[in-house]
Steps between C-alpha positions, in 0.01 A plus 500: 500500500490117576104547506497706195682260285312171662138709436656571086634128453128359625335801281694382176423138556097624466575594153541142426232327677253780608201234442691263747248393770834492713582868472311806584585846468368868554553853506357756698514888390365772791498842452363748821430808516386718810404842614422648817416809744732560726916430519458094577219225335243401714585214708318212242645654219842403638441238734550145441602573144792227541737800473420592194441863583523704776391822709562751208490256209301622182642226294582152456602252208530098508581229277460169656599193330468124592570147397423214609589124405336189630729186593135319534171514632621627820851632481609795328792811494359869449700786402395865582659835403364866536644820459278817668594887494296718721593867542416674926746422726758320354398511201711203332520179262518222688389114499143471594554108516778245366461153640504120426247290609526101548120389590375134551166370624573621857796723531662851351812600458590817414839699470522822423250795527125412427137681573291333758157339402225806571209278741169611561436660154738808666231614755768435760723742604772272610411197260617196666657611858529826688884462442540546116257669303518585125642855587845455456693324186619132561819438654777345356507141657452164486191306617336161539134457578244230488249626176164355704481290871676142497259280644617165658270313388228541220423899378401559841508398892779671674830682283741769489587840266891609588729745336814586500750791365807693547533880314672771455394900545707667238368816551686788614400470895648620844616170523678374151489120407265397752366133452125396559440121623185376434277209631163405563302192591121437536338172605175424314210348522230441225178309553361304191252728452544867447692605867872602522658636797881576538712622752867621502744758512722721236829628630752722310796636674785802375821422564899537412603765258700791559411763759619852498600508827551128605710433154441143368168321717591123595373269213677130559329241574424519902351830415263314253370276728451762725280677287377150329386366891356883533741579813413819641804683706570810674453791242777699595719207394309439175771600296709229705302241510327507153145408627365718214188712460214203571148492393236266450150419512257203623248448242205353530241464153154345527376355114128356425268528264132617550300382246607712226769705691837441559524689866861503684609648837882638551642607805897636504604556837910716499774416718816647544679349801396266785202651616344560172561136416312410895200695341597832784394712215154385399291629334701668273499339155313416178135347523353445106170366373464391129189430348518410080160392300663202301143407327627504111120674417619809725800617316308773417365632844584830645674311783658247455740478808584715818790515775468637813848604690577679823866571596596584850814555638460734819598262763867383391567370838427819678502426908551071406729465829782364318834604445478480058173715524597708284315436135571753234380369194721494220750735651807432679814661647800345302331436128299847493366477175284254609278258387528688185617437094574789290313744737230308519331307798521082405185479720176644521533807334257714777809472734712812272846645507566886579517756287821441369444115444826363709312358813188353593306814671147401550447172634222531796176511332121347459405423148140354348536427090238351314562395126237374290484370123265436268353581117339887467200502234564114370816642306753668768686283702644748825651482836409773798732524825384734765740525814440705816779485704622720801890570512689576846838510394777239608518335859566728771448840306178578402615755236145452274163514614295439111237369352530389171202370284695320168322421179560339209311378171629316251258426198581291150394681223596382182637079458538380176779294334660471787540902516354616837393884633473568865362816635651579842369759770621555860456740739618583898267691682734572834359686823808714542596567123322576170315222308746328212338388156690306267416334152697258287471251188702185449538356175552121465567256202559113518690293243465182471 
């Protein structure tokens, strides 16, 4: 309610002084609508929709609304609100976003729940890291992040990107009240030409809340700093010791520019425990190649950018020698929901939950997606994803043996006064199941 009444006083005040260069405001109205052939959606009908619908939606409705008010040049406070129904599986009313924003020439601040920035035009499908896609709504949180790389001297030479956050999964969960702690830090480098390279790591850890079997989980401050420093204990003591579900990822991005092409090369490699972190599980991870025409003359090509992503996860520390060789992404033995939100995998959405969406059931697989974007006929802007991906089943039980080609087509049909039609079609053709179509429309309208 805090949000709600901040969001109406900042509304009200645009009444006054909507031609104010200082304030900005807008409101976003979505409407979607979807059909398909068998009981669930095909998997890009659902997938990295940002929560907004699920496996059996047919229906979703959104009113976003922001403000935003500029201290000066480069300082400013935004306010976001939106409310979303969507009917499937849990069908319910709920806060799509509700946050507060502080933003200055180099840092972020945000409190409260907020949609991540969709990269790479959304060919991706895990946007910016293998860890946290756009499948899943935000979490409720807090988080600080650096808005571009501080460089230490000049706008380039050698700098830094870092983030930090602490959040809360409110969900109903196996685990109730569990925290998330967040970091990441990347050292950069940037040539004064057109080459950036940067290299880092993102960790996020579960931790505390209250266990059904264990009762309350430790959550004072030793067992922060455990988690914080990324201790790693004996897991039948886990509920003891507090050492938390951990994952992370190295990351490693490659940016230049070929004459007219903006070309960048992304590698994610997962850890869980020690010997995922001493590379014992290579090569499983996320290797990505984007390629975007940036010539102003081509906005009108058939092409206009492509990304190229494999995801492999077989290995997971199988036969590494050590004693913590046991990888099983985004699973574990005390918080059994997972590394899951409202039934719905925070990652990369190829690794899926089981049928009846309360753990993490397929998580051993080989995946090739290719998304590309461009303008159809000089007059229809669309995106294509295609992925081919071959599913196992979860570490140590190789309960699935499928192949499952995914495709989806998304096409703009109609854009005028801010009112835009998109066409949607996806289908699933699936080796050991019949092929899934789907179709769907979403309706959107921008106020300024």
């Amino acid at each position: 309610m805090k949000f709600l009444k901040i969001f109406s006083v900042i509304f009200f005040l645009t009444q006054f002084n909507a031609s104010s260069q200082s304030l900005q405001y807008s409101l976003d109205i979505n409407t979607y609508g979807t059909a398909y052939s068998q009981d669930e959606s095909p998997f890009w009908i659902h997938s990295n929709k940002r929560g907004r619908v699920n496996e059996s939606s047919n229906f979703f409705g959104l009113i976003n609304g922001k403000a935003i008010y500029s201290f000066s040049e480069n300082a400013s406070l935004e306010v976001g609100m939106g409310i979303l129904y969507h009917d499937g599986y849990n069908s319910s009313l709920k806060f799509d976003e509700s946050y507060v924003s502080f933003l200055n020439s180099w840092i972020e601040i945000t409190a409260g729940r907020k949609q991540k920035e969709e990269l790479y035009l959304g060919l991706s499908a895990s946007n910016e890291n293998i860890l946290w896609s756009l499948n899943a709504r935000p979490l409720l949180g807090i988080l600080a992040k650096t808005k571009d790389p501080v460089f230490l001297f000049n706008d380039y030479g050698l700098g830094f990107t870092a983030s930090f956050g602490e959040f809360f999964l409110d969900d109903e969960r196996f685990v109730q009240n569990v925290r998330v702690h967040h970091k990441s830090f990347n050292f950069v480098y940037k040539s004064a030409g057109n080459f950036q390279v940067s290299a880092g790591l993102q960790h996020y850890v579960q931790w505390a809340g209250v266990s059904p079997e264990f009762g309350e989980l430790s959550n004072d401050f030793q067992s922060y700093l455990k988690i914080f420093l990324g201790m790693q204990g004996d897991s039948e003591q886990e509920a003891e010791n507090a050492e938390g579900n951990q994952i992370g990822s190295y990351e490693v991005k490659l940016k230049t520019e070929i004459s007219e092409y903006r070309v960048e090369l992304i590698y994610n490699h997962l850890f869980e425990d020690g010997s995922g972190r001493m590379l014992f599980n290579t090569p499983d991870g996320r290797y990505g190649l984007f390629i975007e025409d940036t010539y102003k003359l081509s906005e009108n090509n058939w092409i206009k950018a492509l990304m190229y992503e494999l995801y492999y996860t077989l290995d997971q520390s199988e036969g590494s020698g050590t004693t913590d060789g046991d990888d099983n992404y985004f699973v574990h033995d005390l918080y059994q929901s997972g590394w899951t939100y409202e039934n719905r995998v925070i990652g990369v959405p190829f690794i899926t939950m089981n049928e009846d969406r309360t753990r993490v059931y397929n998580n051993t697989l080989v995946a090739h997606h290719l998304g590309l974007t461009g303008m159809a006929f000089n007059n229809f802007p669309y995106k294509l994803l295609n992925s081919y991906r071959i599913n196992y089943g979860y570490k140590g039980n190789d309960v699935l043996d499928n192949k499952i080609l995914s495709s989806f087509l998304e096409v703009e049909v109609y854009n005028l006064n801010n009112l835009n039609i998109n066409v949607q079609l996806g289908a699933d053709f699936i080796s050991d199941s019949p092929t899934n179509i789907g179709a769907g429309i979403l309706l959107s309208k921008t106020i300024y």
